[in-house]
C-alpha positions as semicolon CSV with decimal commas, in nm:
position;residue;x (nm);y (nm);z (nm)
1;X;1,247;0,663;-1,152
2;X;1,282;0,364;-0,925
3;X;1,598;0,112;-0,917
4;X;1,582;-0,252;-0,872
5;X;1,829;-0,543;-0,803
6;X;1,825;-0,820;-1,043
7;X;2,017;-1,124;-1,057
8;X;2,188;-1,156;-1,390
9;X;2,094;-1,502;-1,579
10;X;2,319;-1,757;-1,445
11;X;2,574;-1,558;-1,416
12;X;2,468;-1,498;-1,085
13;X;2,593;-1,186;-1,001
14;X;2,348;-0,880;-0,894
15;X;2,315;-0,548;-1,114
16;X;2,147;-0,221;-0,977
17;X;1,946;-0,106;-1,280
18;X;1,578;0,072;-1,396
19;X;1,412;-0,129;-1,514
20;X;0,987;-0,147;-1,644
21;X;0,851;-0,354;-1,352
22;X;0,745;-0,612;-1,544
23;X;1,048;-0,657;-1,849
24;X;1,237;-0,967;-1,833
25;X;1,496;-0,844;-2,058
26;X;1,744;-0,573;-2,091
27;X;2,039;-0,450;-2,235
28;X;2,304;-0,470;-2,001
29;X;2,659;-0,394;-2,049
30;X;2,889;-0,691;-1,936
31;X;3,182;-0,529;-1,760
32;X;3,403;-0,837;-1,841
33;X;3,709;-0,785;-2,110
34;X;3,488;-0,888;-2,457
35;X;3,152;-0,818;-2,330
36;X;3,080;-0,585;-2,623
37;X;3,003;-0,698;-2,928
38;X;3,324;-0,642;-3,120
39;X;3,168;-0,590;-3,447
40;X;2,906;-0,357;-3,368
41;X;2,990;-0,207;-3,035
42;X;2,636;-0,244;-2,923
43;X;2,591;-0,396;-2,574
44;X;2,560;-0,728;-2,506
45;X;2,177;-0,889;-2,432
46;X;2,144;-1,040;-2,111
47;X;1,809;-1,188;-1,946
48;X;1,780;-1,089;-1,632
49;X;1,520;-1,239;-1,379
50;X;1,339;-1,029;-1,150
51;X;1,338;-1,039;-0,764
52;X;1,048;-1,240;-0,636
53;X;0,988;-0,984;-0,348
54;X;0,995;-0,653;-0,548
55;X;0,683;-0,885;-0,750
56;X;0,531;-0,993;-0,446
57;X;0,553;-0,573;-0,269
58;X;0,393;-0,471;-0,597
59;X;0,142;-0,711;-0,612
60;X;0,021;-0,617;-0,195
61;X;0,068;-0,295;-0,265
62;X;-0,159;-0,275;-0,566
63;X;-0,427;-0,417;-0,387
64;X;-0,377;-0,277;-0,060
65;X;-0,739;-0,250;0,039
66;X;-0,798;-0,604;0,043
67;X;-0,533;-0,624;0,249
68;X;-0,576;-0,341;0,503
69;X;-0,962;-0,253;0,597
70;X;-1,177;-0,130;0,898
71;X;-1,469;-0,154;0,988
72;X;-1,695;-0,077;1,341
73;X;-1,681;-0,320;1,606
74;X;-1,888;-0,190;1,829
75;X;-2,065;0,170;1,977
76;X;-2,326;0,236;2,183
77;X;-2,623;0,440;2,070
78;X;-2,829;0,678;2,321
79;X;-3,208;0,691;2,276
80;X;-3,282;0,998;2,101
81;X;-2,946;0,962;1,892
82;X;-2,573;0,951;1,958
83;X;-2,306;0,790;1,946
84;X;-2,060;0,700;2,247
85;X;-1,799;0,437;2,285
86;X;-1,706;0,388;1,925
87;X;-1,497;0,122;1,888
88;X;-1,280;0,066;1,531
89;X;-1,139;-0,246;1,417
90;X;-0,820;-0,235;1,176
91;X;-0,686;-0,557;1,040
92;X;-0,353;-0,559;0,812
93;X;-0,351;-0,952;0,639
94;X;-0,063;-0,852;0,485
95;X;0,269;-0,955;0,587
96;X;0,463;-0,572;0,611
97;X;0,383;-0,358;0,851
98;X;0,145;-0,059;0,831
99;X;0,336;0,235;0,969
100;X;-0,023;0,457;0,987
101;X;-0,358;0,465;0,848
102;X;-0,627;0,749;0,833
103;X;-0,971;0,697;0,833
104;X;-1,274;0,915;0,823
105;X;-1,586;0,814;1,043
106;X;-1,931;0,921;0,910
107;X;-2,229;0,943;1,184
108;X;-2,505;0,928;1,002
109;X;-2,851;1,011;1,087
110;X;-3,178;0,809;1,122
111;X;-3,298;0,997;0,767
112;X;-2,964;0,872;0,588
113;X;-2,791;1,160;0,561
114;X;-2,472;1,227;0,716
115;X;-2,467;1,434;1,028
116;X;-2,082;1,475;1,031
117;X;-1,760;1,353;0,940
118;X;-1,457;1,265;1,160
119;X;-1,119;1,203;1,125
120;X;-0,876;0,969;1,326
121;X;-0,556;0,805;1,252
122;X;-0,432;0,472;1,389
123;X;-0,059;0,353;1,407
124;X;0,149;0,036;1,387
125;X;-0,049;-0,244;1,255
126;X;0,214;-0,541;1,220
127;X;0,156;-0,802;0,963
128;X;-0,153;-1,019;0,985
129;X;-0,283;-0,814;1,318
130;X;-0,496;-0,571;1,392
131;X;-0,553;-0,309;1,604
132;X;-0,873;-0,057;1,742
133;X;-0,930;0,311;1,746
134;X;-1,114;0,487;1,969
135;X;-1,351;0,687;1,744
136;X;-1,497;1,010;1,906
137;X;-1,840;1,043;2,022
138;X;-2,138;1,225;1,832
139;X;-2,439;1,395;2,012
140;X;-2,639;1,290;1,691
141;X;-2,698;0,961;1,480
142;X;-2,774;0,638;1,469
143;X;-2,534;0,446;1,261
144;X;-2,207;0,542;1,167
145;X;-1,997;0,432;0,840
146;X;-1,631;0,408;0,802
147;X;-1,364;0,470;0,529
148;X;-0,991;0,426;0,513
149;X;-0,851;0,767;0,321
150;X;-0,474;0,685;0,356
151;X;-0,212;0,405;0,414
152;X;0,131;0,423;0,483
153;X;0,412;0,160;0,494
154;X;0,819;0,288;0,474
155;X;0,894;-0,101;0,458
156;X;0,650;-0,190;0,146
157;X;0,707;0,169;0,022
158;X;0,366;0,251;0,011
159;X;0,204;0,581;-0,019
160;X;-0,191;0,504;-0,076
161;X;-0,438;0,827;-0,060
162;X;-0,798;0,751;-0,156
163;X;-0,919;0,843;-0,518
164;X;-0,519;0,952;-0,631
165;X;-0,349;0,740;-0,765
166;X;0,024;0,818;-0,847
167;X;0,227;0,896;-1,196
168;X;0,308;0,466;-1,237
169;X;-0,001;0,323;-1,349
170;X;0,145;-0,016;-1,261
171;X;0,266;0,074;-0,939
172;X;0,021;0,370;-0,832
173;X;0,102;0,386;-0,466
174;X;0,512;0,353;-0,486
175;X;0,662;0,599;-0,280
176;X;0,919;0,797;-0,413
């Protein structure tokens, strides 16, 4: 259940109330002496518009992958295989913050396959930067291939894990 401020019509005053993210009506009850309808009792119908920025933190977090990626910038490669000096790049073009992201770093091997899998975590990514992780070394392959696996934001209350989605299919990676 999540709870949103509105701004009621031009009335202009702000209502706490749980709403589906993308309604633009409601029933409201108007707290005002005669705001039920006398006849029926039934609450009164007021349009209500939603807050710009609760669209806008949906919308990022949605799509959060175009806005957070990573990707090698660099590593050094011995002779006979291996991998030293891996260097990873982590932009966030979004404008919140990314509190922590987890990726896992495949060396792979000069047949294709993966030799092994790594895991490393990077923090505080402020909005359109970037930062690097160190990624550890390998005393086999020849390339190596990243992915992100999670991404976590307390300011754009996001919760993304790789491949699970959450309960909201409009809002998958809302944190409760």
């Amino acid at each position: 259940m999540a709870f949103y401020y509105y701004r009621l019509g031009a009335i202009g005053r702000y209502c706490c109330c749980y709403c589906n993210q993308h309604a633009t009506k409601t029933f409201v009850k108007d707290n005002k002496k005669g705001g039920d309808d006398s006849k029926n009792g039934s609450p009164k119908l007021i349009t209500i518009e939603k807050d710009p920025e609760v669209d806008k933190m949906i919308a990022v977090r949605n799509k959060i992958t175009r806005y957070v990626t990573a990707q090698t910038s660099g590593f050094d490669k011995a002779t006979f295989g291996g991998i030293s000096n891996l260097k990873i790049k982590v932009r966030n073009t979004s404008s919140y913050p990314i509190d922590d992201v987890e990726l896992q770093i495949n060396y792979i091997q000069s047949n294709g396959k993966i030799y092994k899998s790594e895991t490393v975590y990077g923090t505080t990514i402020e909005p359109n930067a970037s930062i690097t992780v160190d990624g550890p070394d390998a005393s086999r392959g020849t390339d190596v291939s990243v992915k992100i696996l999670s991404i976590n934001s307390h300011q754009l209350a996001l919760c993304y894990v790789a491949g699970r989605p959450g309960p909201d299919p409009e809002d998958p990676y809302r944190c409760e």
